[in-house]
Structure formats: C-alpha cells, structure tokens
N, C-alpha and C positions, 0 to 999 in steps of 0.2 A: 388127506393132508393133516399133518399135527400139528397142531397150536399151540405155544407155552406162552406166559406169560415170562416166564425165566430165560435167562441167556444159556442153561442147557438142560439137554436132556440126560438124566443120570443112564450112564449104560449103554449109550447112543453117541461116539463120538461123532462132531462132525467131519464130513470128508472135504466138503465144500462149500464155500459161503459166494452167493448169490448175488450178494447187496441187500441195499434196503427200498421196501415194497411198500405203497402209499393207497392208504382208498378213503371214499370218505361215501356219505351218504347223505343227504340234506331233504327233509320231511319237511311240508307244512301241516299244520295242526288247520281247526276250519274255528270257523265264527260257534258254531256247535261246542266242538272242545275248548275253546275260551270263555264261552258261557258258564258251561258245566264245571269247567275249572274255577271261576273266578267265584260260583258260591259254595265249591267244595274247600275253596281258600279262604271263605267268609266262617264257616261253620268248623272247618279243620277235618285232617284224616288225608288218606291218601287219593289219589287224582290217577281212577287205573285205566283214564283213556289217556292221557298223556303218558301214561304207563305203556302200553300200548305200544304207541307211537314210535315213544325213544325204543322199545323189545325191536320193532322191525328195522329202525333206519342202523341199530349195530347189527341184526343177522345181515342186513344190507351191505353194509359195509366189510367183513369179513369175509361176506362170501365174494366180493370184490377182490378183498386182500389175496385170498386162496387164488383169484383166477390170475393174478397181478405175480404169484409166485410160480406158479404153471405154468406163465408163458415163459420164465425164466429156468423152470427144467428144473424146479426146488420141489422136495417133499417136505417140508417142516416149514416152520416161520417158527422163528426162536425171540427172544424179548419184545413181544405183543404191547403194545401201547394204546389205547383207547381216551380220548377226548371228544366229552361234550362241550356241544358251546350252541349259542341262539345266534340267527342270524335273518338279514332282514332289515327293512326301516324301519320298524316297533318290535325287533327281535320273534317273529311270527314264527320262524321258520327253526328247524330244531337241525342244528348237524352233529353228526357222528366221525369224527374221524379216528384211521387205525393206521398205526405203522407197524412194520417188524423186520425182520435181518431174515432172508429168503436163504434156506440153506438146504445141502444133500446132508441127509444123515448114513 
C-alpha cells in the first residue's frame, strides 16, 4: 500500500478514487510516564517515553488506515493527514488520528 502525504503520485495516474478513509488510535500514557515526564519537563530536553508512545499510536493508526483502504479495493491513499490531540478528563490519553482519499493507481 502507498502512502503520500500529497494529492498525487508523479508518474502514477489515478484510475480510481475510493473516497475518503478514517482511522484513528487513542494510547494512554501510565502514572510512570507522567512522572518521568513531569521532571524531564522540570529539567528540560526531550520526553522519549512519551516519544514512544505517540511512535506507536500513528504506526497504529495507519496501519488502520491501510486496512480501512483494503477493504475498499484501494492500493494508494493519496493526501495523508495526520492530527495529534490529548484526550480524556485531565487530557491522559494521547490520540492519533489519520485521513486520506483511498485511491487505484
């Protein structure tokens, strides 16, 4: 399956466009990585468990996307869209969500 961030592929007309394909991912983080976070945010520098975290809930969510394009009979996803956001009663929880245009190249 291709994935572009752009609405095309150079070289690649498309034959068929599919619609648009939705997936999302939602991670909680633990009392652990809030800890560790909260004095790696005291001292500064980067945070590479919450680093981590958000790595797997986007492979999460793409590979979502792919399966969400597959079942519609697409080999591409053309203009990939990717949004973080915190979710939750104290924002705990970390989502990923993806769109894209499920197309036959």
């Amino acid at each position: 399956m291709l994935i572009s961030t752009t609405p095309f592929i150079e070289g690649r007309p498309v034959k068929e466009y599919k619609g648009a394909v939705y997936s999302q991912a939602i991670l909680g983080a633990n009392v652990v990585l809030d800890l560790l976070a909260s004095i790696r945010d005291f001292i500064g520098g980067r945070s590479s468990s919450y680093e981590r975290v958000l790595e797997r809930a986007r492979e999460d969510a793409l590979k979502g996307l792919m399966k969400e394009a597959q079942k519609v009979g697409a080999n591409a996803i053309l203009a990939v869209d990717l949004d973080y956001n915190t979710v939750g009663p104290n924002g705990q929880m970390m989502m990923v969500s993806v769109s894209g245009t499920a197309v036959v190249l």
